[in-house]
NUFI-687169 format. One record per residue (C-alpha): residue number from 0; residue in one letter; x, y, z. Coordinates in Angstrom, 2 decimals, padded with zeros to 5 digits, m for minus. Each point is the difference from the previous one (the first is absolute). Last residue first. Layout:
REM residues N
REC,seq,type,u,v,w
REC,NUM,A,X,Y,Z .
...
This chain:
REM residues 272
REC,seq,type,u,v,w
REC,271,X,m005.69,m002.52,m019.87 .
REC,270,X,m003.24,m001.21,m001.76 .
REC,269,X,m001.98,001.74,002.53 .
REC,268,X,m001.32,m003.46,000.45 .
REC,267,X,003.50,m001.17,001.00 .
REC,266,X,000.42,002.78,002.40 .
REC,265,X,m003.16,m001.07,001.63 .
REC,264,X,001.49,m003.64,000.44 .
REC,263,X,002.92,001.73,001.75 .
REC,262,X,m002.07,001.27,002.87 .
REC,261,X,m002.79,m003.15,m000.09 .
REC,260,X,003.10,m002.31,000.73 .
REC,259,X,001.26,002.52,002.43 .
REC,258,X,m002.94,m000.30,001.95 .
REC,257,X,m000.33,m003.42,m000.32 .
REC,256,X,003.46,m000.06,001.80 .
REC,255,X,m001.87,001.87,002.95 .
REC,254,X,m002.17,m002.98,000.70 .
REC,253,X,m003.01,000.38,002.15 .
REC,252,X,m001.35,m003.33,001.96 .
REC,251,X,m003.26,m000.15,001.90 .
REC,250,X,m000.81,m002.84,002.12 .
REC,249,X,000.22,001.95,003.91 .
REC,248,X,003.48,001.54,m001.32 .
REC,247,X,001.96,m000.69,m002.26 .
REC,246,X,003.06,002.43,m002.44 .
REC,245,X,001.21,m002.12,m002.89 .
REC,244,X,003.89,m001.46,000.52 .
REC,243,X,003.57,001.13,m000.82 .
REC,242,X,m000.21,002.22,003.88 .
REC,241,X,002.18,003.10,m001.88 .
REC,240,X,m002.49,m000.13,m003.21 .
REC,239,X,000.60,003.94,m001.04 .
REC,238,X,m002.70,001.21,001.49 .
REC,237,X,m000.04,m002.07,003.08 .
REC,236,X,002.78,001.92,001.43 .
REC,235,X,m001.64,003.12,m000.30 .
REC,234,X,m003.15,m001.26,001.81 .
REC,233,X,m003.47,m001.03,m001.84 .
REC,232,X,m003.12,m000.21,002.08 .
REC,231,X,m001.15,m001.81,002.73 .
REC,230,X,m003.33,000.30,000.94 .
REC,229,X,m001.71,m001.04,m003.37 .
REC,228,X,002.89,m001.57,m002.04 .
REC,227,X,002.36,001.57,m002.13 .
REC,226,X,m000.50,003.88,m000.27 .
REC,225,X,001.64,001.20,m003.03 .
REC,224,X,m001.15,003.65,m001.24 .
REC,223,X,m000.04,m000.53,m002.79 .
REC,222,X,000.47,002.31,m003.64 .
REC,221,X,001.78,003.55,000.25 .
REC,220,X,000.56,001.25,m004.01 .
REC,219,X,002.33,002.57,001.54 .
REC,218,X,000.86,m000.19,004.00 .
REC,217,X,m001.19,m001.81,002.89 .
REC,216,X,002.34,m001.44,002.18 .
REC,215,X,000.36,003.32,002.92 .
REC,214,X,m003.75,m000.35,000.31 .
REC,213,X,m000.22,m003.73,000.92 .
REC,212,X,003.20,000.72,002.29 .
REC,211,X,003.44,m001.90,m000.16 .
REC,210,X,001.66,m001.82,002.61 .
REC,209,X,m002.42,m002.35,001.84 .
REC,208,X,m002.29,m000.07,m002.60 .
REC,207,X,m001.60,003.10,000.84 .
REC,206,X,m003.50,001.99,001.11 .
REC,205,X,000.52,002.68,001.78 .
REC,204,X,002.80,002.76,000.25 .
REC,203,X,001.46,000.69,003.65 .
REC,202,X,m002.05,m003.02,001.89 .
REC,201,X,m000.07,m002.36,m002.88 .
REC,200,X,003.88,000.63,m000.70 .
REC,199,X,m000.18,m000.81,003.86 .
REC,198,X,m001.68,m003.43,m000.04 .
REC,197,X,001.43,m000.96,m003.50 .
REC,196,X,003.35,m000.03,000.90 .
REC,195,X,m000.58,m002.12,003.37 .
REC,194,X,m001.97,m002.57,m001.96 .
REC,193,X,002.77,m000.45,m003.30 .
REC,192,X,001.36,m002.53,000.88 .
REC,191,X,m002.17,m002.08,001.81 .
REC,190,X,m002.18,000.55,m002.35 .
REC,189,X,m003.61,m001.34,000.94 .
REC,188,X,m000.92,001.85,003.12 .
REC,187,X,000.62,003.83,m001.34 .
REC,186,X,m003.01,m000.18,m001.97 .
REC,185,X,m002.35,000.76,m002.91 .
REC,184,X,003.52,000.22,m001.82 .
REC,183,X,m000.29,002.43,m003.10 .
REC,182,X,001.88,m000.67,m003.29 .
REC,181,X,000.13,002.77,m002.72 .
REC,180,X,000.10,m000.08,m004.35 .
REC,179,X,002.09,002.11,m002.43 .
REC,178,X,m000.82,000.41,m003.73 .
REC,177,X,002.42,001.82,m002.81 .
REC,176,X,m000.18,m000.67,m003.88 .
REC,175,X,003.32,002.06,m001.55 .
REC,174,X,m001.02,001.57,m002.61 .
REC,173,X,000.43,003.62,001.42 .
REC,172,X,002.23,000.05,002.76 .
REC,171,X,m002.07,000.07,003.72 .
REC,170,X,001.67,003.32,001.77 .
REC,169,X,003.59,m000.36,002.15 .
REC,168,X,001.40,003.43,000.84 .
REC,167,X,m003.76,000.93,001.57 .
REC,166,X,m000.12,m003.23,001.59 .
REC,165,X,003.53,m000.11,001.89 .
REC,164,X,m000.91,003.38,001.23 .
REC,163,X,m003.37,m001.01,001.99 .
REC,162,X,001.62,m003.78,000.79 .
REC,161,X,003.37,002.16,001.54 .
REC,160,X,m002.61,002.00,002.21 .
REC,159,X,m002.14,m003.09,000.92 .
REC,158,X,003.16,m002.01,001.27 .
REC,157,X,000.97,m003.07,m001.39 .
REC,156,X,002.95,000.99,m001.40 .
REC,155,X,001.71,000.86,003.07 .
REC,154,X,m000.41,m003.11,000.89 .
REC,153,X,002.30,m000.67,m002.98 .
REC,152,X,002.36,002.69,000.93 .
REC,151,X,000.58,m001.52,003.79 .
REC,150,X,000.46,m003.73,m001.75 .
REC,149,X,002.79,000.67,m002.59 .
REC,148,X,000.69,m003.32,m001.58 .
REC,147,X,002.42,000.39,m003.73 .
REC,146,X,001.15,m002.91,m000.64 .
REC,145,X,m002.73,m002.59,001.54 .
REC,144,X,001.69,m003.68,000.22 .
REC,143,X,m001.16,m001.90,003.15 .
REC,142,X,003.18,001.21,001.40 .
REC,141,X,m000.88,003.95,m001.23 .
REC,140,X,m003.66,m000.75,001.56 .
REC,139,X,001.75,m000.47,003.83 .
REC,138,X,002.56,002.82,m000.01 .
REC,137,X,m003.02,002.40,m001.76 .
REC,136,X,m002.29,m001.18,003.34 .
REC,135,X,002.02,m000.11,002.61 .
REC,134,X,001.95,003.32,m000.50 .
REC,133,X,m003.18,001.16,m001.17 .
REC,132,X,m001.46,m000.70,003.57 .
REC,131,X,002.39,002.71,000.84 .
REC,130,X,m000.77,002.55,m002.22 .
REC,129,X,m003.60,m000.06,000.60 .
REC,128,X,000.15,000.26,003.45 .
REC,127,X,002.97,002.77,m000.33 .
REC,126,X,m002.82,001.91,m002.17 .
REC,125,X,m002.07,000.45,003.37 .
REC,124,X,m003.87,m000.79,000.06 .
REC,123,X,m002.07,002.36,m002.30 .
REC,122,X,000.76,m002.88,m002.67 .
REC,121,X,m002.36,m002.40,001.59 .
REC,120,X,m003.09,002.39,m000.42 .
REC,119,X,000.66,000.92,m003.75 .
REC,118,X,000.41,m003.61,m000.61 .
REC,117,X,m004.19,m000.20,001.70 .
REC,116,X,m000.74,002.20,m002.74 .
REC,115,X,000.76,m002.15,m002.77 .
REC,114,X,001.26,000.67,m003.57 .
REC,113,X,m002.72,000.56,m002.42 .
REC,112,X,000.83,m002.13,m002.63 .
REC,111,X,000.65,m002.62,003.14 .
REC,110,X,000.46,m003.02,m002.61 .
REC,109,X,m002.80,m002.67,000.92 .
REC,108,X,000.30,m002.08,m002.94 .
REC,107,X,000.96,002.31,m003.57 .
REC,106,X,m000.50,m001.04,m003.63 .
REC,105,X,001.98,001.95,m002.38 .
REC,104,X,m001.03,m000.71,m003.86 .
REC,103,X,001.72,m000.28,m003.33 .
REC,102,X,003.67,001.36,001.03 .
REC,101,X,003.15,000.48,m002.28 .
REC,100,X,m001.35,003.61,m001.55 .
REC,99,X,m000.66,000.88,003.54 .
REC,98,X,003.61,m000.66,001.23 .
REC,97,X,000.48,003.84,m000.17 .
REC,96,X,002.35,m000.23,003.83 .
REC,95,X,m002.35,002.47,001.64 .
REC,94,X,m003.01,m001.48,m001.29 .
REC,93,X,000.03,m003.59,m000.53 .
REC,92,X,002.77,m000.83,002.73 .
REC,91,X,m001.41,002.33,002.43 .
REC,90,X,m002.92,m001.61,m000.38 .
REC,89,X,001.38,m003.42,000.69 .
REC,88,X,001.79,000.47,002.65 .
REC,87,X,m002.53,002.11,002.09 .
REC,86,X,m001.96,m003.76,m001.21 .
REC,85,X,002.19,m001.66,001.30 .
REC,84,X,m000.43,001.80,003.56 .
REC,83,X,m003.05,m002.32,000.66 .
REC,82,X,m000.47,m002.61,m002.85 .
REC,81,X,000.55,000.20,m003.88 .
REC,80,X,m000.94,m001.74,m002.89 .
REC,79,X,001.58,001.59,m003.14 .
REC,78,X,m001.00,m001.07,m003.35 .
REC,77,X,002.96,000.23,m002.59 .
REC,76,X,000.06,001.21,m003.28 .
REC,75,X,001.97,m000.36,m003.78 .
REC,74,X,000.73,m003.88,000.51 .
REC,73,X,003.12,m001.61,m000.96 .
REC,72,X,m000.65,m002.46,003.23 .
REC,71,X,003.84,000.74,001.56 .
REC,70,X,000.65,003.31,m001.45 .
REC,69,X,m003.24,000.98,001.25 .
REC,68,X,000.69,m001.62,003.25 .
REC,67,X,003.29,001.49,000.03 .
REC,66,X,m001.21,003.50,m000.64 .
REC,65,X,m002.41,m000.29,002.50 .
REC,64,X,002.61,m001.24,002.75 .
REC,63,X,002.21,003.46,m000.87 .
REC,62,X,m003.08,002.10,000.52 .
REC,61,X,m000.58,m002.07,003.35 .
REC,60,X,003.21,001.06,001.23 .
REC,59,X,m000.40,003.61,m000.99 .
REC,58,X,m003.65,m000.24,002.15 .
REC,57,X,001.69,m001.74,002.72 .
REC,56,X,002.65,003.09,000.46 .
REC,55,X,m003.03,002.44,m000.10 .
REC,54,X,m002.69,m001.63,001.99 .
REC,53,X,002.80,m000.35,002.65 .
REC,52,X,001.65,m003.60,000.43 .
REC,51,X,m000.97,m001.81,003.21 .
REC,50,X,m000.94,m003.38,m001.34 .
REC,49,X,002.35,000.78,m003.47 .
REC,48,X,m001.30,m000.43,m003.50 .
REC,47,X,m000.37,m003.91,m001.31 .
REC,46,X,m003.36,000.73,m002.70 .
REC,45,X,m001.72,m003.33,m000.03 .
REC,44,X,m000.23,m001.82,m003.14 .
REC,43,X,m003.53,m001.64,m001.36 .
REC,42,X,m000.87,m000.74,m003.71 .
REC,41,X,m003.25,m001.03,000.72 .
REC,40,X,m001.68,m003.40,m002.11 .
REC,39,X,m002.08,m000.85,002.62 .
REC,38,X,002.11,m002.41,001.87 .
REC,37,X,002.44,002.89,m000.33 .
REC,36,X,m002.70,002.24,002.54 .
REC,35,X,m000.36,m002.52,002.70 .
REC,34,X,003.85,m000.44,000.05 .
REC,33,X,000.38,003.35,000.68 .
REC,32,X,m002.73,000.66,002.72 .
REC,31,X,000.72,m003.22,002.36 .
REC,30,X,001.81,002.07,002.16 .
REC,29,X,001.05,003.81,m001.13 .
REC,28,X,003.11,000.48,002.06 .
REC,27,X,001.15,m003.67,m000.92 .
REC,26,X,002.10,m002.00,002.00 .
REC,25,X,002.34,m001.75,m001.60 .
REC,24,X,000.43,002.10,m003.31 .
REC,23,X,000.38,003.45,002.00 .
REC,22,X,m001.09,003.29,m000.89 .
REC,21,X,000.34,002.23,002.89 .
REC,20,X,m001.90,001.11,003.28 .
REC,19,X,000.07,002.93,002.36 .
REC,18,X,m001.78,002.63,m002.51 .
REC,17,X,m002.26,m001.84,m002.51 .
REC,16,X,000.44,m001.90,m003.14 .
REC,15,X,m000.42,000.74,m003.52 .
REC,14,X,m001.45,m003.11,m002.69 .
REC,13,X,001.18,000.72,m003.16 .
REC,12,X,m002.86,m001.35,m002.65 .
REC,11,X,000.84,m000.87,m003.60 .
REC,10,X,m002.11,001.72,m002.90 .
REC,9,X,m002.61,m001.99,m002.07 .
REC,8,X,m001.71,m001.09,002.87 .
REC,7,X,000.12,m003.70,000.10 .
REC,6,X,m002.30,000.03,003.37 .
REC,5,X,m003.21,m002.12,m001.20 .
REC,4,X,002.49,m002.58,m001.96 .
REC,3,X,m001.28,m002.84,001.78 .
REC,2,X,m003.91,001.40,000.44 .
REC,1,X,m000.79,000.98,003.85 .
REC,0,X,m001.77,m002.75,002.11 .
């Protein structure tokens, strides 16, 4: 069992969401994660950009959250803790928008640094596709409180060719700690969520989480690879707690909240 005050890093966390969810005091995008952390002495907030925002919106929304949260704790740095697209977010933020100075470390889950190939397949179909399910989809997220949703330029976003430019404008900032870490699902069988996405990102790219490939995660100071249990494996909703309970299966148990424990325990040790 991990020491009481294992997780009082001496900057407070921002926890940043993914695309198609928000920040949300009843039901939590991040699970059992948050709490987890404070009973360990973490500062934790969560970041509150849009669902459907693009990486540039979200990342001046998140600039304005860090500056409260600093405000807030009357600390010098923040950690950031991001998932999928958050972490676009959140390097756009450091770089682009010079929040490096305001930033101790940048820890990334299963962000597509690399942008994904199988996006560059879907987005051969018709724009008028595209435009129409963003009727849906920006009418939806603006009642559920996004300001600024723009679905068709967020998938654009994901493609390889807007990754490849998107990382040359947005290098690692000295001083700023970066590490990033990938989730693999052994199979389709045990998300029902996330089984038909994983089938043909496996087909087009390989091995995946459902949304995000293992190669399209890694990036600077790359630690895990998390697997879960033998057989399994780790999907993107399970990443960021979405079932509130351990992972079983034939005995063994796999906990991805430990994971995060261990995450922000290391940035403790660092003395951050």
């Amino acid at each position: 069992m991990q020491e009481p005050d294992s997780c009082r890093t001496l900057s407070p966390i921002i926890l940043v969401h993914g695309t198609g969810f928000r920040d949300r005091k009843g039901i939590s995008y991040w699970g059992r994660i948050p709490k987890a952390l404070e009973a360990r002495g973490a500062r934790v907030f969560t970041g509150g950009q849009d669902s459907w925002g693009t990486v540039e919106e979200n990342a001046a929304a998140l600039k304005q959250r860090v500056e409260e949260v600093l405000a807030i704790t009357q600390s010098e740095k923040v950690h950031l803790i991001a998932h999928s697209k958050g972490g676009l977010d959140v390097r756009y933020m450091v770089t682009t928008l010079g929040m490096a100075p305001y930033v101790a470390s940048v820890t990334t889950v299963s962000t597509p640094h690399r942008g994904s190939r199988t996006m560059d397949a879907l987005l051969l179909a018709p724009r008028w596709c595209f435009r129409l399910a963003a009727v849906f989809v920006n009418g939806w997220f603006r009642l559920l409180g996004d300001k600024h949703p723009d679905f068709v330029a967020t998938c654009y976003q994901f493609t390889t060719a807007w990754a490849e430019n998107f990382n040359r404008q947005n290098p690692d900032m000295p001083g700023v700690l970066y590490r990033s870490y990938a989730g693999a699902m052994a199979s389709w069988r045990y998300d029902l969520l996330m089984w038909w996405q994983n089938l043909i990102i496996g087909r087009i790219e390989g091995e995946n989480d459902g949304l995000v490939t293992t190669a399209s995660a890694q990036w600077t100071g790359f630690h895990a690879e998390w697997r879960g249990l033998p057989g399994r494996g780790v999907s993107h909703m399970d990443e960021v707690d979405f079932r509130r309970r351990p992972l079983r299966r034939r005995g063994f148990s796999w906990d991805v909240v430990d994971r995060y424990i261990e995450m922000v325990g290391e940035l403790k040790e660092y003395g951050l």
